[in-house]
ROSEGU-834958 format. One record per residue (C-alpha): residue number from 1; residue in one letter; y negated, x, z. Coordinates in Angstrom, 2 decimals, always signed. Layout:
+-----+------+---------+---------+---------+
| pos | code |       v |       u |       w |
+-----+------+---------+---------+---------+
| NUM |    A |       Y |       X |       Z |
...
+-----+------+---------+---------+---------+
//
This chain:
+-----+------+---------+---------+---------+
| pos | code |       v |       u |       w |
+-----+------+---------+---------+---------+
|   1 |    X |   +6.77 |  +16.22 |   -6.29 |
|   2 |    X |   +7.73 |  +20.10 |   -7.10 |
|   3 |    X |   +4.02 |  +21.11 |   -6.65 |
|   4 |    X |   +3.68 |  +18.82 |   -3.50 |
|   5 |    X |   +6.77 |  +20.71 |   -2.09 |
|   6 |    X |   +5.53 |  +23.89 |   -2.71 |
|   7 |    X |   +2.19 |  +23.48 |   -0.71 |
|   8 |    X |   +4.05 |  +22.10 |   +1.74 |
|   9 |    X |   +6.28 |  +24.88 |   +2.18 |
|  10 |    X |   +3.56 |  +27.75 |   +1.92 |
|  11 |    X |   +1.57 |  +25.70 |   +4.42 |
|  12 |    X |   +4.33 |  +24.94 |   +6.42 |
|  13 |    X |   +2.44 |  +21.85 |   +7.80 |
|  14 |    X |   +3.49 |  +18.23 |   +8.21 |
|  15 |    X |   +2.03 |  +16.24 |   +5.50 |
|  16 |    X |   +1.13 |  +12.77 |   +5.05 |
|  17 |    X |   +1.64 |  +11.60 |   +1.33 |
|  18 |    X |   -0.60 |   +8.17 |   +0.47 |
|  19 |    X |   +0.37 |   +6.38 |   -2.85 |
|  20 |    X |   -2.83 |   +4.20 |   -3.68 |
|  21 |    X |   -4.57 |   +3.01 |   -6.90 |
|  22 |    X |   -6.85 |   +0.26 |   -5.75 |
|  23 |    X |   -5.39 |   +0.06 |   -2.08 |
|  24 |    X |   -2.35 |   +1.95 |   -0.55 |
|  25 |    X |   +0.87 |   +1.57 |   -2.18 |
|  26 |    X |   +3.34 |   -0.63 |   +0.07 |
|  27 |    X |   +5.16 |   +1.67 |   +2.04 |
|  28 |    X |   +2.88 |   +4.52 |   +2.50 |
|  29 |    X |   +2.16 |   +6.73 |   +4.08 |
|  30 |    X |   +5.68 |   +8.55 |   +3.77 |
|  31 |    X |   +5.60 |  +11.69 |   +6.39 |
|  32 |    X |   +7.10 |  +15.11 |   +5.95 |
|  33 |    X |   +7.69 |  +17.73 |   +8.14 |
|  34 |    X |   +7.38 |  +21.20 |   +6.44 |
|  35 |    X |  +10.82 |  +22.04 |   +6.28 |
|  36 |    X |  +11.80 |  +18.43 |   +5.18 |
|  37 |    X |  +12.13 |  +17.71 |   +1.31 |
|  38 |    X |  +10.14 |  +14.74 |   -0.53 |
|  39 |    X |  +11.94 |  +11.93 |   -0.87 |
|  40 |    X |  +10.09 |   +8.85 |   -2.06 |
|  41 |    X |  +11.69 |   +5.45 |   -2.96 |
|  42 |    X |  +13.12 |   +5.47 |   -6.75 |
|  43 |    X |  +10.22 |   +3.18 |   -7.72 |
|  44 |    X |   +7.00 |   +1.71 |   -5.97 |
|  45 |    X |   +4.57 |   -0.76 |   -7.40 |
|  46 |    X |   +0.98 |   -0.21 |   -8.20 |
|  47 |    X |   -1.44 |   -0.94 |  -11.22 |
|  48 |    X |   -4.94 |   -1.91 |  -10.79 |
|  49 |    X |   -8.51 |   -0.03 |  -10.49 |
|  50 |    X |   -8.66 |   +2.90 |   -8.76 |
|  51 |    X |  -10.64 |   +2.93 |   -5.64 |
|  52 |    X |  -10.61 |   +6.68 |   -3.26 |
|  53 |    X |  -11.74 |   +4.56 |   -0.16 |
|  54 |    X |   -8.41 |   +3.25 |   +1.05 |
|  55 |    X |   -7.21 |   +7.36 |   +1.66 |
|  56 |    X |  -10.35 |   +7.75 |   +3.83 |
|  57 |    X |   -9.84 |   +4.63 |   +5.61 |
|  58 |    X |   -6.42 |   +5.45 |   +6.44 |
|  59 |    X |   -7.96 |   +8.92 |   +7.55 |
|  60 |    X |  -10.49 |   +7.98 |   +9.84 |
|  61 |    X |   -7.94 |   +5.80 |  +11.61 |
|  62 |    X |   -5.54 |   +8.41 |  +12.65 |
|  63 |    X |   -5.83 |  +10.42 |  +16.14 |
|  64 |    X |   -7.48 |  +13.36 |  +14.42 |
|  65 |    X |   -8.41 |  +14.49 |  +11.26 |
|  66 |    X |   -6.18 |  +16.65 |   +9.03 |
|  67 |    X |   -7.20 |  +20.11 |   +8.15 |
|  68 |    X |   -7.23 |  +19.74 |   +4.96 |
|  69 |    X |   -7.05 |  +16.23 |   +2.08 |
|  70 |    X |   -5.51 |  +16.86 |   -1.56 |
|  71 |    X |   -6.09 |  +14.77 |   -3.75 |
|  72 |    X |   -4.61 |  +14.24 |   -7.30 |
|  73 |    X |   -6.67 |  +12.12 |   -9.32 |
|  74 |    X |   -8.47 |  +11.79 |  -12.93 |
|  75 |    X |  -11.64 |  +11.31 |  -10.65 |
|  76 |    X |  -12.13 |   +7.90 |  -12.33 |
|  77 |    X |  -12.44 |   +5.73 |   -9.41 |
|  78 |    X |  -14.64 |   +4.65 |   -6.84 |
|  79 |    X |  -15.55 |   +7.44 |   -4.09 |
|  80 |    X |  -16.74 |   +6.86 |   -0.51 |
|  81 |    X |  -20.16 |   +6.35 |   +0.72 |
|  82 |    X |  -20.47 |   +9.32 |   +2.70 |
|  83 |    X |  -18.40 |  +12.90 |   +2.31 |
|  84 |    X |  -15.81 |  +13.58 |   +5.18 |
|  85 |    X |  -15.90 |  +16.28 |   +7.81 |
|  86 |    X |  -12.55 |  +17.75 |   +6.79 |
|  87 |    X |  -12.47 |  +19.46 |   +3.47 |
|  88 |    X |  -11.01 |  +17.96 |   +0.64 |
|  89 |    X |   -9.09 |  +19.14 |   -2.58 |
|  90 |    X |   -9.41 |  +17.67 |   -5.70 |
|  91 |    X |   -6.81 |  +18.45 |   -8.48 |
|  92 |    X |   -8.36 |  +16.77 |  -11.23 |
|  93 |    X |   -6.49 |  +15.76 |  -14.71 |
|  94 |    X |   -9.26 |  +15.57 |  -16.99 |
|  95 |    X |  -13.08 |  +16.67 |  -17.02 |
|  96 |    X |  -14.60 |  +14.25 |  -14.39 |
|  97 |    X |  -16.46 |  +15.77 |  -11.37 |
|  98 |    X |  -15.50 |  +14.40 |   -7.84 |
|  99 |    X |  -18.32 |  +13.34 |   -5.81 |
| 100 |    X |  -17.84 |  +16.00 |   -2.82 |
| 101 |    X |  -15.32 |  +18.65 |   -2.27 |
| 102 |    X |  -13.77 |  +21.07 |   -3.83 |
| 103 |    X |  -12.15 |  +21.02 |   -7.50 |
| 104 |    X |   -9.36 |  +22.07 |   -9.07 |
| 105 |    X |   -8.43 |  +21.90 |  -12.95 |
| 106 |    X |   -5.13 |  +20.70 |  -13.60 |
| 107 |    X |   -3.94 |  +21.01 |  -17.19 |
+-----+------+---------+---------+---------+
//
């Protein structure tokens, strides 16, 4: 949530944080104004496969697209069809590549 702050803060954009594993987590999206802090619920369920499609979905629903989608993942999942017209941000635990976008190594 540190890290997530700090983007937020150099961006200073509003940000829309999605929980999902196999779908969304109940309860998200939770949205932040850039001078608002995270604060999440102390616990939220998941568990499951985990499927990237549910983000995008939730994506191409909204009024416009966002300038920019971060993603932290292991990249073991299932990825959409077809690559987005906004850039998106992998930060990647582990070696796996994404399908589109661009990657980041997290160690």
């Amino acid at each position: 949530m540190t890290e997530i702050d700090a983007i937020k803060g150099q961006l200073r954009a509003r940000v829309s944080l999605l929980a999902c594993d196999e779908k969304l987590v109940k309860g998200s999206p939770w949205l932040f104004e850039a001078w608002e802090e995270f604060k999440l619920p102390k616990s939220f369920r998941g568990g499951g496969g985990t499927d990237f499609r549910p983000v995008f979905d939730w994506v191409e629903k909204q009024d416009q697209a966002p300038e920019l989608l971060v993603y932290f993942s292991d990249c073991l999942g299932r990825f959409p069809e077809h690559e987005p017209s906004y850039p998106v941000l992998w930060l990647v635990k582990g070696r796996k590549q994404p399908a589109f976008g661009q990657r980041v190594q997290l160690n």
